[in-house]
C-alpha positions in Angstrom: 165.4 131.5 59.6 161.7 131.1 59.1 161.5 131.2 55.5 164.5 128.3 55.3 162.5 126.2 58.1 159.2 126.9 55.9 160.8 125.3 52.6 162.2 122.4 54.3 158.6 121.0 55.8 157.3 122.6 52.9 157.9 119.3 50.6 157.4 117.0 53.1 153.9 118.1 53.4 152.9 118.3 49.8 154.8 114.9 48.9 154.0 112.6 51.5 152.3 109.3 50.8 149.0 108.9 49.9 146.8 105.6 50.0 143.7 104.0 48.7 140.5 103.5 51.1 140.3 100.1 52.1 137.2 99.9 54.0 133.9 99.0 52.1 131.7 102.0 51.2 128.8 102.2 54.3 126.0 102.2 52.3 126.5 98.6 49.9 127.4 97.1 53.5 124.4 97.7 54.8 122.6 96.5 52.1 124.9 93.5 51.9 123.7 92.8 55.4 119.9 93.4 54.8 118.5 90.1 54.3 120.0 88.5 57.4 119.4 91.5 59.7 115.5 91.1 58.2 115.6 87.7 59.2 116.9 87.6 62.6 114.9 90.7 63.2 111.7 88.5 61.9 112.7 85.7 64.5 113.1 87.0 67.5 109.9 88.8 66.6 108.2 85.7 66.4 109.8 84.2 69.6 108.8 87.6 71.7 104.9 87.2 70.4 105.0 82.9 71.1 106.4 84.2 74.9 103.7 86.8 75.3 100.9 84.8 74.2 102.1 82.3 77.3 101.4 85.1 79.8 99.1 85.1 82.4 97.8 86.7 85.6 98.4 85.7 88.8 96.5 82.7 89.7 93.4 82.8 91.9 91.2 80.4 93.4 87.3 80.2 92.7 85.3 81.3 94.7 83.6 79.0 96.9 80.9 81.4 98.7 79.6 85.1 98.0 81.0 87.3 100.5 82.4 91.0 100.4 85.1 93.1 102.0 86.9 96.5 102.5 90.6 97.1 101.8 91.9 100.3 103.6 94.1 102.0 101.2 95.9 104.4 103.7 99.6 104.6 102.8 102.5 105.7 105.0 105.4 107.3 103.1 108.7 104.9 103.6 111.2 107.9 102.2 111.0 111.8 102.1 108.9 113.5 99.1 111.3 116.3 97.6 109.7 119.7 97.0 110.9 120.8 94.0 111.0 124.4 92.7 110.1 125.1 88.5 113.8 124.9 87.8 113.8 121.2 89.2 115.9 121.9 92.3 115.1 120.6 95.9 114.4 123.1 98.4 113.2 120.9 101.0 110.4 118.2 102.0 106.9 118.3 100.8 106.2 115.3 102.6 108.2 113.6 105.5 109.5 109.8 105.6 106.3 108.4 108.1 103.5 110.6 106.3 100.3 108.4 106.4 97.8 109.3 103.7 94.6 107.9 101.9 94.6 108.3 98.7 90.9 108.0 98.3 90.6 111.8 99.9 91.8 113.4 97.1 89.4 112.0 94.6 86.3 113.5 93.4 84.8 110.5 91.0 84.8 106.7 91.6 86.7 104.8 89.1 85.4 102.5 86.9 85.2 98.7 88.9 88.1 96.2 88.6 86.6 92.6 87.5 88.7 89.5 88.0 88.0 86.1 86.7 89.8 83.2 84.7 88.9 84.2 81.2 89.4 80.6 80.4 86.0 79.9 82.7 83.0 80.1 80.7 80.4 79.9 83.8 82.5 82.8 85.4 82.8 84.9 81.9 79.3 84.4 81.9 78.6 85.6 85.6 81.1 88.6 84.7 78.8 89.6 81.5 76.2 89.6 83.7 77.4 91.7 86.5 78.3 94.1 83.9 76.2 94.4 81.9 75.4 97.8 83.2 79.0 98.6 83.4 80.3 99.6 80.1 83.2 101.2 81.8 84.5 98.3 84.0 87.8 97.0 83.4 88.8 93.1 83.2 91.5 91.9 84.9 92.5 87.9 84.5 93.5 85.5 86.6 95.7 82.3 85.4 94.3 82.0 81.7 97.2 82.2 78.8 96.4 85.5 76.7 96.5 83.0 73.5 93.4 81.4 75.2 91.0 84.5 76.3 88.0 84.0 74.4 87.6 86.1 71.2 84.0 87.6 72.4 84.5 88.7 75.4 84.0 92.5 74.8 86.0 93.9 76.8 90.0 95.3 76.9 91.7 92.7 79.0 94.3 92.9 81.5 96.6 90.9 83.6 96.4 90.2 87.6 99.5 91.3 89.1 101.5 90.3 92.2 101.5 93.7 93.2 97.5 94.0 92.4 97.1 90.8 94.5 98.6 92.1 97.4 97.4 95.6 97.5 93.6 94.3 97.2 94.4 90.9 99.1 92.9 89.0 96.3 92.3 85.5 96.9 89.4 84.1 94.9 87.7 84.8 91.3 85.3 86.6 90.3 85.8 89.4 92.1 84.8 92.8 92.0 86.8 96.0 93.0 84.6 99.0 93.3 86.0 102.2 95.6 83.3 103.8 98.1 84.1 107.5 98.8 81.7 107.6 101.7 83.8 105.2 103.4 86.8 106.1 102.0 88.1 102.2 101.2 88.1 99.8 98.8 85.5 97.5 98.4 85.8 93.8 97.0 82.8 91.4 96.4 83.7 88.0 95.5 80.7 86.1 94.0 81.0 82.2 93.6 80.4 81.4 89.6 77.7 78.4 89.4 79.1 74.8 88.6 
C-alpha cells in the first residue's frame, strides 16, 4: 500500500510547475536607488545642521548689579531606589521614596566653575575672559545667542543653558558664575554686572 501511494505523489512532485523569478535582483536595486537616497540623505542633512545652528540657551537677563548667592542642592527622592543584586534582580530598596540627600557629601574635588553669558555680548565675553583667565578648566554655558553667531575666538568648548539648569541654579541674570563650596556644602553663584 505504501509503495503504490509512493509512486502516485511520486510524479506529482518531480513534474510540477516551475516559474521564472520575477522580482529584480537586490543588489542592481539598490544601486538603481543610490543617487536619490544620496540626495535626500544630503538634504535633510543640510536642514538638521540650518536647525541646529538656530539653537540657543535659555535666555537670561543682564545683570544689573554684582551680588552673590548659595543654592542648596539637597534632594529628596520622589520614587524608591531598587537594590539590585549582580544578576540584575531587585531584592529590595536601597533608598526609600522621601530619602533627602546632598549630593555635595559625596564628593571629594570641586568641579570646574559653570560660566554663563550671551556669547553674542562682547563687553560680557570680555568680562568672562577675564574672570577666567586663571581658569583653564571652567566651562561656558550660553544664554540666548544662536550657535551660528558665538564668536570664533572665544577659546573655550561652549554649551547651552538649559531649562532644567535654569531652574536647578535659579538663574536669572548673565554673567554668572557657578562654583560649588564643600565647606558649605551648596552651590554658590556670583552674578557680576558686564560694563556698558
Amino acid at each position: 500500500m505504501v509503495k503504490k501511494l509512493l509512486l502516485i505523489v511520486a510524479p506529482i512532485i518531480l513534474f510540477g510547475a516551475t516559474y521564472k523569478l520575477v522580482e529584480p535582483d537586490i543588489l542592481s536595486e539598490v544601486e538603481s536607488r543610490k543617487d536619490r537616497v544620496v540626495s535626500e540623505v544630503s538634504k535633510q542633512s543640510k536642514r538638521e545642521m540650518e536647525e541646529f545652528k538656530k539653537l540657543k540657551g535659555e535666555t537670561l537677563t543682564k545683570a544689573t548689579k554684582t551680588y552673590a548667592y548659595y543654592v542648596d542642592p539637597t534632594y529628596t527622592l520622589a520614587q524608591d531606589i531598587p537594590r539590585v543584586d549582580r544578576d540584575g534582580h531587585t531584592i529590595g530598596v536601597l533608598y526609600p521614596k522621601g530619602y533627602t540627600f546632598n549630593p555635595l557629601n559625596y564628593i571629594q574635588i570641586s568641579p570646574p566653575p559653570i560660566v554663563v553669558f550671551n556669547a553674542c555680548d562682547k563687553k560680557e565675553v570680555s568680562l568672562v575672559k577675564q574672570l577666567t583667565a586663571n581658569r583653564p578648566d571652567a566651562m561656558y554655558a550660553s544664554s540666548g545667542c544662536e550657535i551660528e553667531d558665538f564668536p570664533k575666538d572665544i577659546g573655550h568648548q561652549m554649551y547651552l543653558v538649559t531649562k532644567e539648569m535654569k531652574e536647578k541654579f535659579n538663574l536669572k541674570s548673565t554673567v554668572s558664575v557657578i562654583t560649588v563650596d564643600l565647606q558649605a556644602k551648596r552651590i554658590k553663584v556670583e552674578v557680576y554686572k558686564a560694563s556698558r
